[in-house]
N, CA, C and O atoms as a CHARMM CRD file, in Angstrom:
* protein
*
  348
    1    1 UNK  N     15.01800   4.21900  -4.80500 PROA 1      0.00000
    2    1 UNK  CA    15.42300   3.54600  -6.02700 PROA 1      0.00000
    3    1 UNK  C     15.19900   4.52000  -7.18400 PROA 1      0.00000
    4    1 UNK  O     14.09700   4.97800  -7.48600 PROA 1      0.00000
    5    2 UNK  N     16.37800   4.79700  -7.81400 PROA 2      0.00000
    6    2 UNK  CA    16.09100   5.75700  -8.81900 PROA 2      0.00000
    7    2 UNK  C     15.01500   4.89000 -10.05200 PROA 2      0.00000
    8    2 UNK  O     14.64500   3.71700 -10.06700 PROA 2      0.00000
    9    3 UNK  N     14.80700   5.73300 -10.76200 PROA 3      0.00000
   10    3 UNK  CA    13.35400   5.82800 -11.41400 PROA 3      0.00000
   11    3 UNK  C     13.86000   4.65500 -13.23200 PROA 3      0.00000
   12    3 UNK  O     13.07600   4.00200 -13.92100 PROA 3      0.00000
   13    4 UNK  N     15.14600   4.81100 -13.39700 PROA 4      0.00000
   14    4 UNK  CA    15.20500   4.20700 -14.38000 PROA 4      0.00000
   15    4 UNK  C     14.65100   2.33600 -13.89400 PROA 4      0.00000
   16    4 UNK  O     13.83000   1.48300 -14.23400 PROA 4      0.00000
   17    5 UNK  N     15.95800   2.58800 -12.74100 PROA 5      0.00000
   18    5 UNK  CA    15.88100   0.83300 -12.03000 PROA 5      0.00000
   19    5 UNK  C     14.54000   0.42700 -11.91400 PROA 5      0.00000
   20    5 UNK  O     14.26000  -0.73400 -12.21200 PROA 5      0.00000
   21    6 UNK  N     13.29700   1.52800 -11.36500 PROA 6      0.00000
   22    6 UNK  CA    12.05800   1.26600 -11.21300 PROA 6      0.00000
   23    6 UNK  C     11.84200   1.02000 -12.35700 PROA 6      0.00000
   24    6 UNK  O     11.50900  -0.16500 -12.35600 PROA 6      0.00000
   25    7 UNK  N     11.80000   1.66000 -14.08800 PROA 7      0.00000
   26    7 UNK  CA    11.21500   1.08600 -15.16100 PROA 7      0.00000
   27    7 UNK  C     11.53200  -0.44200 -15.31700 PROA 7      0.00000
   28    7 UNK  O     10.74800  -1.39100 -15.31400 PROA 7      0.00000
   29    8 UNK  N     12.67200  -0.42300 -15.43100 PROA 8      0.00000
   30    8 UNK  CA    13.68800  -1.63500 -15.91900 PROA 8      0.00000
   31    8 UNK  C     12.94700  -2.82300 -15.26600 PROA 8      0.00000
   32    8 UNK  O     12.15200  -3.58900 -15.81100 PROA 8      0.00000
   33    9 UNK  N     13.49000  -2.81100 -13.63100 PROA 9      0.00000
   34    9 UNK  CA    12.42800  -3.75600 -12.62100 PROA 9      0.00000
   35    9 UNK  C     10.92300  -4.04900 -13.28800 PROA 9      0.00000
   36    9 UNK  O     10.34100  -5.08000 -12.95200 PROA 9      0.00000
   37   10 UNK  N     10.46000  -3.36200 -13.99800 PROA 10     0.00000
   38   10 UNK  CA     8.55500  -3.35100 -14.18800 PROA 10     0.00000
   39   10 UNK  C      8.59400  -3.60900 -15.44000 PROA 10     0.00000
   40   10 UNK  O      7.47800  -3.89500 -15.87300 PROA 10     0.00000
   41   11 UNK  N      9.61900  -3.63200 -16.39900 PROA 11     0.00000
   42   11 UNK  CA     9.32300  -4.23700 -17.62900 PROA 11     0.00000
   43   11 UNK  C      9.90800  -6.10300 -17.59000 PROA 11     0.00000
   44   11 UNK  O      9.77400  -7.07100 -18.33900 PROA 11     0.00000
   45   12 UNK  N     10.50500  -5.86300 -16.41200 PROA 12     0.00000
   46   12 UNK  CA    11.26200  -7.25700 -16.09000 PROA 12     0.00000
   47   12 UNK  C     10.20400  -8.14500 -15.91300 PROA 12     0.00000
   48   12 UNK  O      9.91400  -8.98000 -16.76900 PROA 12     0.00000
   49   13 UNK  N      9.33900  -7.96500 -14.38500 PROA 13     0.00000
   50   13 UNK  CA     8.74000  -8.24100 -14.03100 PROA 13     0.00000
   51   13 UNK  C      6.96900  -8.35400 -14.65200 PROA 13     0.00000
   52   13 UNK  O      5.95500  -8.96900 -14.32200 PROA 13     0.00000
   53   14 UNK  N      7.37600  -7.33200 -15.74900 PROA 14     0.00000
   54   14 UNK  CA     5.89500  -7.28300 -16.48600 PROA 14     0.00000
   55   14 UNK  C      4.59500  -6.75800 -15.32000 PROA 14     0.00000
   56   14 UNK  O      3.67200  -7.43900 -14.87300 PROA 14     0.00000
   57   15 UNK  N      4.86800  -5.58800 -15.10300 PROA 15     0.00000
   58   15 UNK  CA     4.09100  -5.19100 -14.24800 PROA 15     0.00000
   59   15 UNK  C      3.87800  -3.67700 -14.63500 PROA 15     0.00000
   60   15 UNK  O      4.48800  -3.24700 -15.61400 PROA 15     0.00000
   61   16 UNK  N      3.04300  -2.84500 -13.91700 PROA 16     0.00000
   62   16 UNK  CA     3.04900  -1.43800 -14.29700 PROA 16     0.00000
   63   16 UNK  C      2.87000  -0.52100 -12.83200 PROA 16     0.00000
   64   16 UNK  O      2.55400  -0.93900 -11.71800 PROA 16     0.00000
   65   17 UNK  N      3.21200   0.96100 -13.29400 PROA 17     0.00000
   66   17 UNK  CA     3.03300   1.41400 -12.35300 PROA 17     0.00000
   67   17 UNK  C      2.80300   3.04800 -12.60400 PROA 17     0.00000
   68   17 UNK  O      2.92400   3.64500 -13.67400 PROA 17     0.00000
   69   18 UNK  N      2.57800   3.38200 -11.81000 PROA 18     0.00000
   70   18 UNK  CA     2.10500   5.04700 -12.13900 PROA 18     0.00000
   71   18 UNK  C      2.93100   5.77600 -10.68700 PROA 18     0.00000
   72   18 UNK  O      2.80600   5.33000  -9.54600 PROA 18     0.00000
   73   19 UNK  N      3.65700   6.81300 -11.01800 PROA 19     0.00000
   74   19 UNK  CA     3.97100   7.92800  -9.51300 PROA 19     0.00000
   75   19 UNK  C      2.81200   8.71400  -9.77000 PROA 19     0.00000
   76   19 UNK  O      2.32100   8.99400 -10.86300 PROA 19     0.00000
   77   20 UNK  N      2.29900   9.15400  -8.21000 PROA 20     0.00000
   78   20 UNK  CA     1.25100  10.35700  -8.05700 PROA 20     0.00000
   79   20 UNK  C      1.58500  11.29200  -7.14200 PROA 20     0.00000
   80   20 UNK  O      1.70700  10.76300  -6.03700 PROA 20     0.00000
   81   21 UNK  N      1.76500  12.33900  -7.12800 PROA 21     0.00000
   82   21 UNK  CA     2.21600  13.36300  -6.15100 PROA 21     0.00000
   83   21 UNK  C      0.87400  13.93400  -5.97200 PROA 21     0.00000
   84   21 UNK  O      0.10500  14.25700  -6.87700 PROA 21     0.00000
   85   22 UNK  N      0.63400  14.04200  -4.43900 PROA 22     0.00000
   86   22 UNK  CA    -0.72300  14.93000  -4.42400 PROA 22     0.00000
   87   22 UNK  C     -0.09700  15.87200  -3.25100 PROA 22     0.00000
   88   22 UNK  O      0.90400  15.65900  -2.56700 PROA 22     0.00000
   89   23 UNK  N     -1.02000  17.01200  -3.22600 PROA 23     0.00000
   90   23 UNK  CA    -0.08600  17.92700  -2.44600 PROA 23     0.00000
   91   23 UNK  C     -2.33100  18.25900  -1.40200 PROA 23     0.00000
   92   23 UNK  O     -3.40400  18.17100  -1.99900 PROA 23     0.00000
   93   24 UNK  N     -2.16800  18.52200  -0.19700 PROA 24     0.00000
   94   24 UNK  CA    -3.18400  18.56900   0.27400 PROA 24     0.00000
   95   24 UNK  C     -3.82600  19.99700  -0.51900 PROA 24     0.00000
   96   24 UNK  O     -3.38300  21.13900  -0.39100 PROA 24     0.00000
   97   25 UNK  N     -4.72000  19.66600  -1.16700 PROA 25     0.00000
   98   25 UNK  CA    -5.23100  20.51100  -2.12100 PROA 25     0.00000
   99   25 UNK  C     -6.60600  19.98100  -2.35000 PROA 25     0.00000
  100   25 UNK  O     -6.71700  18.78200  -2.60900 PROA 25     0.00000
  101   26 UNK  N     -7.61800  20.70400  -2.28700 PROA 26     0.00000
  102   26 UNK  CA    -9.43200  20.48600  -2.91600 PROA 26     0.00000
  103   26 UNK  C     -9.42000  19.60600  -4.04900 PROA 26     0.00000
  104   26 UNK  O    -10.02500  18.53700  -4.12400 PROA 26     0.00000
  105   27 UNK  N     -8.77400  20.06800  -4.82600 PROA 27     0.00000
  106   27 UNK  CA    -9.19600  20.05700  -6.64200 PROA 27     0.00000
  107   27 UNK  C     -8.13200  18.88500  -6.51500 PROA 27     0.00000
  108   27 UNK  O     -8.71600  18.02300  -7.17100 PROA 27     0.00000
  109   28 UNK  N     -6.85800  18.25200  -6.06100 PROA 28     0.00000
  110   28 UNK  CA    -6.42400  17.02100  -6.52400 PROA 28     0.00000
  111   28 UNK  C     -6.95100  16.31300  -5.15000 PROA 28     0.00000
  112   28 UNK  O     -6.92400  15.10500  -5.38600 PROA 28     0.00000
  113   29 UNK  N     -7.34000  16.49400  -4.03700 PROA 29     0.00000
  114   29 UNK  CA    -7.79900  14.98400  -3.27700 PROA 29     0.00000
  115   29 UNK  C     -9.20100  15.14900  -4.58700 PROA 29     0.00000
  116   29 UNK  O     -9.08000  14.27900  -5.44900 PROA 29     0.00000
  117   30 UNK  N    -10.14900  15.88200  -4.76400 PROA 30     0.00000
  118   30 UNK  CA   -11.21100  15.17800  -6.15600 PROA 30     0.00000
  119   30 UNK  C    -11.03500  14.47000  -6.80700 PROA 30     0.00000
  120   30 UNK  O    -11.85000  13.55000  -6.88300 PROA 30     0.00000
  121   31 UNK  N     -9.65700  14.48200  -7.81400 PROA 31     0.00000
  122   31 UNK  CA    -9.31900  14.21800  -8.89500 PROA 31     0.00000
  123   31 UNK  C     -8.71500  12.59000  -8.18300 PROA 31     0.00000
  124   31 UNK  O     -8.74300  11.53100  -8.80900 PROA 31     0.00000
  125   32 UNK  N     -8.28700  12.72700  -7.00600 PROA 32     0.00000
  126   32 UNK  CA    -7.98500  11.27700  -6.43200 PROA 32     0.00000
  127   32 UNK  C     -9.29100  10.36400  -5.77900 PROA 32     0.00000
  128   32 UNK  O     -9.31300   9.14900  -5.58200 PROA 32     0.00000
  129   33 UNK  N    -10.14400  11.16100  -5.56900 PROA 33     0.00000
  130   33 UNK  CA   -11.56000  10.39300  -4.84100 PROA 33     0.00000
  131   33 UNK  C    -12.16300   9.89600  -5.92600 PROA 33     0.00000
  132   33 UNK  O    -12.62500   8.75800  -5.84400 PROA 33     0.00000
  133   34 UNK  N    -12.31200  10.79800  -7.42600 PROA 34     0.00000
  134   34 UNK  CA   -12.60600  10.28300  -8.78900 PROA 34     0.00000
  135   34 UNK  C    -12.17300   8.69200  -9.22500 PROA 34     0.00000
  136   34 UNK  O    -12.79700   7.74700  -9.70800 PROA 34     0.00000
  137   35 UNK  N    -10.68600   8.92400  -8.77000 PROA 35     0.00000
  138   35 UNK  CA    -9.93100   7.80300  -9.32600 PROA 35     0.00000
  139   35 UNK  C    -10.31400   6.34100  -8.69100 PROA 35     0.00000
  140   35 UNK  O    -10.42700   5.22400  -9.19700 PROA 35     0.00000
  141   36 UNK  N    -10.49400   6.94800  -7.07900 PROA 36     0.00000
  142   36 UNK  CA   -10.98700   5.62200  -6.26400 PROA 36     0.00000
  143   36 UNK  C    -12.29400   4.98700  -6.47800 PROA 36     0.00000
  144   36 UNK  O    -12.44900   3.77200  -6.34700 PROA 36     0.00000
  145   37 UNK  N    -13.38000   5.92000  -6.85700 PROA 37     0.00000
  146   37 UNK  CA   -14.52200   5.67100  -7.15300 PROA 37     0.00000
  147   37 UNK  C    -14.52900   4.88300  -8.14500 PROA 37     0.00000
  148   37 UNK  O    -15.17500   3.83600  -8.09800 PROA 37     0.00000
  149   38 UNK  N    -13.84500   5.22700  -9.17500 PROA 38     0.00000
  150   38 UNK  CA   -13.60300   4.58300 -10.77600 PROA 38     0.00000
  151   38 UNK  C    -13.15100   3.38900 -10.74600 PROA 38     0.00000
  152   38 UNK  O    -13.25100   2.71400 -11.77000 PROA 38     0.00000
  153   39 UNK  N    -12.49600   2.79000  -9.47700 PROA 39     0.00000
  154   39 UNK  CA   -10.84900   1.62300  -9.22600 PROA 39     0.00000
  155   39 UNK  C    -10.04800   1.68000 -10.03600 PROA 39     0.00000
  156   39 UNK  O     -9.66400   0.64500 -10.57900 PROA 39     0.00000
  157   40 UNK  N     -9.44900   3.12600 -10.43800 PROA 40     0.00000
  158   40 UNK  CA    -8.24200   3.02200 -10.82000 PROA 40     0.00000
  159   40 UNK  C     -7.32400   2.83500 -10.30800 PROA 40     0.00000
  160   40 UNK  O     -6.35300   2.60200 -11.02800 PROA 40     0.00000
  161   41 UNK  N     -7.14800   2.83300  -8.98200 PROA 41     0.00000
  162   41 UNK  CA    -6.36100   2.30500  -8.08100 PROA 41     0.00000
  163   41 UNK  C     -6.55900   0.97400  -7.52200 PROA 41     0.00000
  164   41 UNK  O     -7.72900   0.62100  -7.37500 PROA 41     0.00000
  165   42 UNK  N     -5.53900   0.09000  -7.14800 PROA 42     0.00000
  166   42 UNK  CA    -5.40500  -1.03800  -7.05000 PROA 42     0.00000
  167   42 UNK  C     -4.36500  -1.54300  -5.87200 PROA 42     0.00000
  168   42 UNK  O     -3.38600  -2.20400  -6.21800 PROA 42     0.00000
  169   43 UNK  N     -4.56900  -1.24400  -4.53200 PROA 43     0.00000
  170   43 UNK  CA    -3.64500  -0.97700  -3.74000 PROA 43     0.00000
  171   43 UNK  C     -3.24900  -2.16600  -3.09500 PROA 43     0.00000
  172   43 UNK  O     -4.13800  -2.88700  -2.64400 PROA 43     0.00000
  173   44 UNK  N     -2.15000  -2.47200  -2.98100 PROA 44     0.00000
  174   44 UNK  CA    -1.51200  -3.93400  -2.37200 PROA 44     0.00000
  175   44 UNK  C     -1.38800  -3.97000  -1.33300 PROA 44     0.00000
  176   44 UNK  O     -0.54000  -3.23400  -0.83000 PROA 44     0.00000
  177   45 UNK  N     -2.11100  -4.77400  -0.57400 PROA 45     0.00000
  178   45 UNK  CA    -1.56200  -5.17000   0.82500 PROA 45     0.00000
  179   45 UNK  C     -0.77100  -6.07700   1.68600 PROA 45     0.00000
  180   45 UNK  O     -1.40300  -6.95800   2.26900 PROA 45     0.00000
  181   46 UNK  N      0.34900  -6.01400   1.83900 PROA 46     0.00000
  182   46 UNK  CA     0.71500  -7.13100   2.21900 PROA 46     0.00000
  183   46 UNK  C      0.26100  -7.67800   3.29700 PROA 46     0.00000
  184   46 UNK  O      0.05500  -8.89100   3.24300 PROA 46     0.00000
  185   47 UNK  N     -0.01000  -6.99000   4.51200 PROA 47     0.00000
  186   47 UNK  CA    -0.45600  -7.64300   5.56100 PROA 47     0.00000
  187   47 UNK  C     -1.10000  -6.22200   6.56100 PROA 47     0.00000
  188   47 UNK  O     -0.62900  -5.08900   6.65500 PROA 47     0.00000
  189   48 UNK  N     -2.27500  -6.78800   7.18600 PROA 48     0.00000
  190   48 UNK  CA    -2.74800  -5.72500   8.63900 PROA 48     0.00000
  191   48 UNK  C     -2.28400  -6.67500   9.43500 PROA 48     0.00000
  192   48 UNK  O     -2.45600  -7.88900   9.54200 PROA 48     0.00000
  193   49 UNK  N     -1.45000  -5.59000  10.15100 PROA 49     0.00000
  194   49 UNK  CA    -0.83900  -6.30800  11.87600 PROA 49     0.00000
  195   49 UNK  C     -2.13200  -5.12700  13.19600 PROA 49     0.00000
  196   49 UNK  O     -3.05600  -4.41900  12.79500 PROA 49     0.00000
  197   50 UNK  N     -1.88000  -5.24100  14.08400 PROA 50     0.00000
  198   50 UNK  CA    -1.99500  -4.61700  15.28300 PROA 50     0.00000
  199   50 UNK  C     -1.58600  -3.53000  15.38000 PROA 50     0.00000
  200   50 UNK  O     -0.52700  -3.57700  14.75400 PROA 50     0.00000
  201   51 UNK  N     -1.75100  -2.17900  15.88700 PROA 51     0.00000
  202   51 UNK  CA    -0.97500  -2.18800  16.51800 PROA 51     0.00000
  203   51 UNK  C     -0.04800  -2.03900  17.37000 PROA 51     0.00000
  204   51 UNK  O      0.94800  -1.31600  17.37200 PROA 51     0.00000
  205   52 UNK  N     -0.62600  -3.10600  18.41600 PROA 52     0.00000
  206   52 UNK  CA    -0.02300  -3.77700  19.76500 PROA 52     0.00000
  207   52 UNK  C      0.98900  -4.54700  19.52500 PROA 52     0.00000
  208   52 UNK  O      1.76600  -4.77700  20.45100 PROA 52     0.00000
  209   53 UNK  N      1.26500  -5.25500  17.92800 PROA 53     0.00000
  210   53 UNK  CA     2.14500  -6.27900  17.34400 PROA 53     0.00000
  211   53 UNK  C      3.21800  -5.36900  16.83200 PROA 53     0.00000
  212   53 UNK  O      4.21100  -6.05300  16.58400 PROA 53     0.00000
  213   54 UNK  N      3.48100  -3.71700  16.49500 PROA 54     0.00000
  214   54 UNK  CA     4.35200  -2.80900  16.07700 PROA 54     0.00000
  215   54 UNK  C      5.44900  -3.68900  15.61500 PROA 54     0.00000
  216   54 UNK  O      5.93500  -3.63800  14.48500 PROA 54     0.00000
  217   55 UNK  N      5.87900  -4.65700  16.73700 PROA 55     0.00000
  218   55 UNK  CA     7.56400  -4.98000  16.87200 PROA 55     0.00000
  219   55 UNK  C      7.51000  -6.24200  15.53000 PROA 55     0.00000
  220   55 UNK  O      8.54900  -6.54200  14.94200 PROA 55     0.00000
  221   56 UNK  N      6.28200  -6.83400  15.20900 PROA 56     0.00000
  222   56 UNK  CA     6.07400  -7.89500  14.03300 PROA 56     0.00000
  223   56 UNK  C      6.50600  -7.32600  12.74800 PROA 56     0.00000
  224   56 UNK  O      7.22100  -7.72500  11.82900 PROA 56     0.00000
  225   57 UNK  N      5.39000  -5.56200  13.15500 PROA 57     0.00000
  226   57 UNK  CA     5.26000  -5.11100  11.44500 PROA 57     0.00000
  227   57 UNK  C      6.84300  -4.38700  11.16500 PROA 57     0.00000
  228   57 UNK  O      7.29300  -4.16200  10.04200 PROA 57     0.00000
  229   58 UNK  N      7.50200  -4.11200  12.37300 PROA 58     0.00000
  230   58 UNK  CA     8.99400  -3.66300  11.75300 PROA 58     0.00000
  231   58 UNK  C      9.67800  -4.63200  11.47400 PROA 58     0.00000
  232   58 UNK  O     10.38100  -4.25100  10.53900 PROA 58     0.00000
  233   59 UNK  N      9.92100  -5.67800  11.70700 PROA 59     0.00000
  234   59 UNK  CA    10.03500  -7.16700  11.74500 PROA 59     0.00000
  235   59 UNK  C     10.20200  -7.64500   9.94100 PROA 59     0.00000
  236   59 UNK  O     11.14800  -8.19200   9.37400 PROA 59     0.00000
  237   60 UNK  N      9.15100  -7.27500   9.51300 PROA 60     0.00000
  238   60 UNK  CA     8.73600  -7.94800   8.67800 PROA 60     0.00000
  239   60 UNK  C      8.63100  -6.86300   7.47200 PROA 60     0.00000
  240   60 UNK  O      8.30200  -7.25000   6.35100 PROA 60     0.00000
  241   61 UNK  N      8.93400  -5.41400   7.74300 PROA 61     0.00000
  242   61 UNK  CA     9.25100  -4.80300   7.37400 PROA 61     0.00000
  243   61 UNK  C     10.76500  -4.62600   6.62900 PROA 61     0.00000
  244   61 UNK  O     11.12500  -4.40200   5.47300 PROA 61     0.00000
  245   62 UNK  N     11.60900  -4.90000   8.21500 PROA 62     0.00000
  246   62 UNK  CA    13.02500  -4.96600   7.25000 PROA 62     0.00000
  247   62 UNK  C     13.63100  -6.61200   6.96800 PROA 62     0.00000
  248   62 UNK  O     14.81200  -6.95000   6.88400 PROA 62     0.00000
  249   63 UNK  N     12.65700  -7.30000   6.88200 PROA 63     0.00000
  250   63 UNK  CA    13.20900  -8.56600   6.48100 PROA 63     0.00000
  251   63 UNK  C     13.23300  -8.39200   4.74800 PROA 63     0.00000
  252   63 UNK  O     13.82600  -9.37600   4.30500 PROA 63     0.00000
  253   64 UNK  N     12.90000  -7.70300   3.90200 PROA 64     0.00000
  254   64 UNK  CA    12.62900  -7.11400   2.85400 PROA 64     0.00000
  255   64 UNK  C     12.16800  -7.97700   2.39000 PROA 64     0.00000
  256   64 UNK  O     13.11300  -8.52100   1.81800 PROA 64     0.00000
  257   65 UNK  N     10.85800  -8.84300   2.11800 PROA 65     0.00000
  258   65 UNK  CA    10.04700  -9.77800   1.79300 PROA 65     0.00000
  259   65 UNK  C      8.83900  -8.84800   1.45800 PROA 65     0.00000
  260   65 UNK  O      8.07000  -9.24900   0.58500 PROA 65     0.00000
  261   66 UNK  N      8.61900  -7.78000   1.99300 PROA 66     0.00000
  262   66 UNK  CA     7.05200  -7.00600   2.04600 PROA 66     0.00000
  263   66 UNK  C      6.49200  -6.89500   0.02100 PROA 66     0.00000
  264   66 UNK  O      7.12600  -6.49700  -0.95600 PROA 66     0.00000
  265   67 UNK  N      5.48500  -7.29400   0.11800 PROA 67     0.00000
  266   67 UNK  CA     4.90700  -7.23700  -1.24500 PROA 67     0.00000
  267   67 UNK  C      3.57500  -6.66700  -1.09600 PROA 67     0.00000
  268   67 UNK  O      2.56800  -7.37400  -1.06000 PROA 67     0.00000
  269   68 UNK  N      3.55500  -5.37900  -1.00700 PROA 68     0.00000
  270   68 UNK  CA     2.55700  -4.17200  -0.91300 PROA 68     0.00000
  271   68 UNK  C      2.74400  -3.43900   0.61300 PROA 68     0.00000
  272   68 UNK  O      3.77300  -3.44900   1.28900 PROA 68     0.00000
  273   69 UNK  N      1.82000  -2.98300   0.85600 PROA 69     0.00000
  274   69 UNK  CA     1.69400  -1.84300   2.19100 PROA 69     0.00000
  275   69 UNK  C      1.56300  -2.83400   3.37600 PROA 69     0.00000
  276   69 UNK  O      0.98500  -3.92100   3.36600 PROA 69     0.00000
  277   70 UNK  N      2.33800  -2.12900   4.58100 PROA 70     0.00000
  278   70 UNK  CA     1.67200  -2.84600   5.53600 PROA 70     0.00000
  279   70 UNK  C      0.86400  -2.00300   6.68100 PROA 70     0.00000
  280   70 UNK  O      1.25900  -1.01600   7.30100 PROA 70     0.00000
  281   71 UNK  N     -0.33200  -2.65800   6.77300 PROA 71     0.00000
  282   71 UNK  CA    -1.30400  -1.66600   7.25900 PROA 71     0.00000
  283   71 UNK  C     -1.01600  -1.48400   8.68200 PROA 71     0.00000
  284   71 UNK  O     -0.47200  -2.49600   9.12400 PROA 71     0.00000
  285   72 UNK  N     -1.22600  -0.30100   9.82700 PROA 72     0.00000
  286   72 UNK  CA    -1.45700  -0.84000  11.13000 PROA 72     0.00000
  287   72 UNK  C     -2.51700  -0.31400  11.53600 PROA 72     0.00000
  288   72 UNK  O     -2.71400   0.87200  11.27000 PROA 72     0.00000
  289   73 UNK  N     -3.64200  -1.19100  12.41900 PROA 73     0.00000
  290   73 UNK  CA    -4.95400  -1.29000  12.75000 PROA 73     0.00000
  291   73 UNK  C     -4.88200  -0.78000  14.20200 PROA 73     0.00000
  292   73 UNK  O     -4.36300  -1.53200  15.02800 PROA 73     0.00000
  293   74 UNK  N     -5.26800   0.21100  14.53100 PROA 74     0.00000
  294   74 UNK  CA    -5.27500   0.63200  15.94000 PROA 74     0.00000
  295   74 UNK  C     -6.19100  -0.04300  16.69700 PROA 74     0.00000
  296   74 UNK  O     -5.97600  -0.13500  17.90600 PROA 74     0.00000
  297   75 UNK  N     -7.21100  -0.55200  16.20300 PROA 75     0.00000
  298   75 UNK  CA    -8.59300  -1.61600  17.03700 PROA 75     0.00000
  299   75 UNK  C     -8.31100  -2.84000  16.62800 PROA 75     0.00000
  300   75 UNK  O     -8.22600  -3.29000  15.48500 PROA 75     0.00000
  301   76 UNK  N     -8.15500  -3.40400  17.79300 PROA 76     0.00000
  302   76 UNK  CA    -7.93700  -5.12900  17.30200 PROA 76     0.00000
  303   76 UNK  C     -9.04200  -6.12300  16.69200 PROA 76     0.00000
  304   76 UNK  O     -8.81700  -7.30200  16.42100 PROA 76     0.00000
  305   77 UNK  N    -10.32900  -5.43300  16.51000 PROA 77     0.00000
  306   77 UNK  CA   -11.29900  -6.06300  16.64500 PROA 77     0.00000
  307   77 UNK  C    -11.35800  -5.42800  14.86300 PROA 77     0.00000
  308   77 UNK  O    -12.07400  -6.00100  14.04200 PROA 77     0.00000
  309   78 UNK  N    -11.00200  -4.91600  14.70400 PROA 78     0.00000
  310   78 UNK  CA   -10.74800  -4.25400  12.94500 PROA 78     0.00000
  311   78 UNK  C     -9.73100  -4.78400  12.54000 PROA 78     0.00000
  312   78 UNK  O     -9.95100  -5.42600  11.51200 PROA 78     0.00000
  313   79 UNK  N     -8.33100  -4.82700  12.99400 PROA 79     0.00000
  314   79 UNK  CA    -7.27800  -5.99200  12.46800 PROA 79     0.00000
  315   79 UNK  C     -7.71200  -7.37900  12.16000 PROA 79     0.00000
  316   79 UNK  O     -7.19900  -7.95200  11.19800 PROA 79     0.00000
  317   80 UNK  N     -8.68000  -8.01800  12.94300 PROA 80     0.00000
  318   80 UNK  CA    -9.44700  -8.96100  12.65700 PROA 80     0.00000
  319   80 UNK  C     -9.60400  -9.19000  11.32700 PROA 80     0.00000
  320   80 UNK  O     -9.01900  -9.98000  10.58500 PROA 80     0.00000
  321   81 UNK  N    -10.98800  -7.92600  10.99000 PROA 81     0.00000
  322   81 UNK  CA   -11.72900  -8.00000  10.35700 PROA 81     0.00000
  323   81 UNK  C    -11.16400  -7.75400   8.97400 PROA 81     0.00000
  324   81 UNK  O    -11.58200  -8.39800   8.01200 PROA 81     0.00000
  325   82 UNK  N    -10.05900  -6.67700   8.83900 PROA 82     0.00000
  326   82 UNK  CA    -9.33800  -6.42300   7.98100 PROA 82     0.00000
  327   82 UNK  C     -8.48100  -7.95500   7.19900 PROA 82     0.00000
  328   82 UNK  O     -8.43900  -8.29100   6.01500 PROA 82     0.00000
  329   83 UNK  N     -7.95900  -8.53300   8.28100 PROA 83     0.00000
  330   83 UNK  CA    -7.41600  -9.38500   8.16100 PROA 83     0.00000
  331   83 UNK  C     -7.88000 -10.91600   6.92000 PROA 83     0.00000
  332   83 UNK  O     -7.36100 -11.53500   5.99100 PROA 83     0.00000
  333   84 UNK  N     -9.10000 -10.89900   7.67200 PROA 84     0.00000
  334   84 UNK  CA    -9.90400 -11.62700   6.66500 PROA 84     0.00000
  335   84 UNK  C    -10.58100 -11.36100   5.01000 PROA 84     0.00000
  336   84 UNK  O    -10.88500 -12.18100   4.14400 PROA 84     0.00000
  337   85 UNK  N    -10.65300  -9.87100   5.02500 PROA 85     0.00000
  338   85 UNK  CA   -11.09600  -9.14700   3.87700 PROA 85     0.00000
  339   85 UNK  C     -9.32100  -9.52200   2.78600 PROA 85     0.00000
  340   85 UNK  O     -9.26800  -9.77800   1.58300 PROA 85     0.00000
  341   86 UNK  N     -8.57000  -9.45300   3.41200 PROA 86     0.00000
  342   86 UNK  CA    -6.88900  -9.41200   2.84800 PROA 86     0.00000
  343   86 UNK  C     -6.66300 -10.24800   2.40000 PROA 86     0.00000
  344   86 UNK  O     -6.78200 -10.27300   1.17500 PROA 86     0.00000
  345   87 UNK  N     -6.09900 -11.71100   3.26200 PROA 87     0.00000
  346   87 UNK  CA    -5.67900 -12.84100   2.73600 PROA 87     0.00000
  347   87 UNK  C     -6.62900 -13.47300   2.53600 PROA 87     0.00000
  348   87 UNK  O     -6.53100 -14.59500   2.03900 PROA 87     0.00000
């Protein structure tokens, strides 16, 4: 989605947003571990699937409903746990 439609969409919606490019580098993962420490970040989840459930999270992926990230949990016993921390 070009970048204007993204403003337009976020003043619509009354929301905000920031792009971050990090390139694997010392000095910006810092400047990003800074940020996490601080909670300047605020990361959306829509849902942790499995994943043993793969065929759900593509599923639900292109049903285009997704409202944040969707996580996949390689231990089911952490999808759990994740699960409950989420919704």
């Amino acid at each position: 989605m070009p970048v204007i439609l993204i403003t337009k969409l976020a003043q619509k919606t009354d929301v905000s947003y920031d792009f971050l490019f990090m390139q694997p580098d010392g000095k910006q993962l810092a400047v990003l571990t800074k940020r996490i420490e601080a909670k300047q970040f605020q990361p959306i989840i829509d849902s942790v699937i499995s994943l043993t459930e793969i065929q759900k999270a593509v599923a639900h992926c292109a049903s285009g409903r997704v409202k944040g990230k969707i996580s996949l949990a390689v231990d089911e016993k952490l999808a759990q746990e994740f699960k409950h921390t989420v919704n």
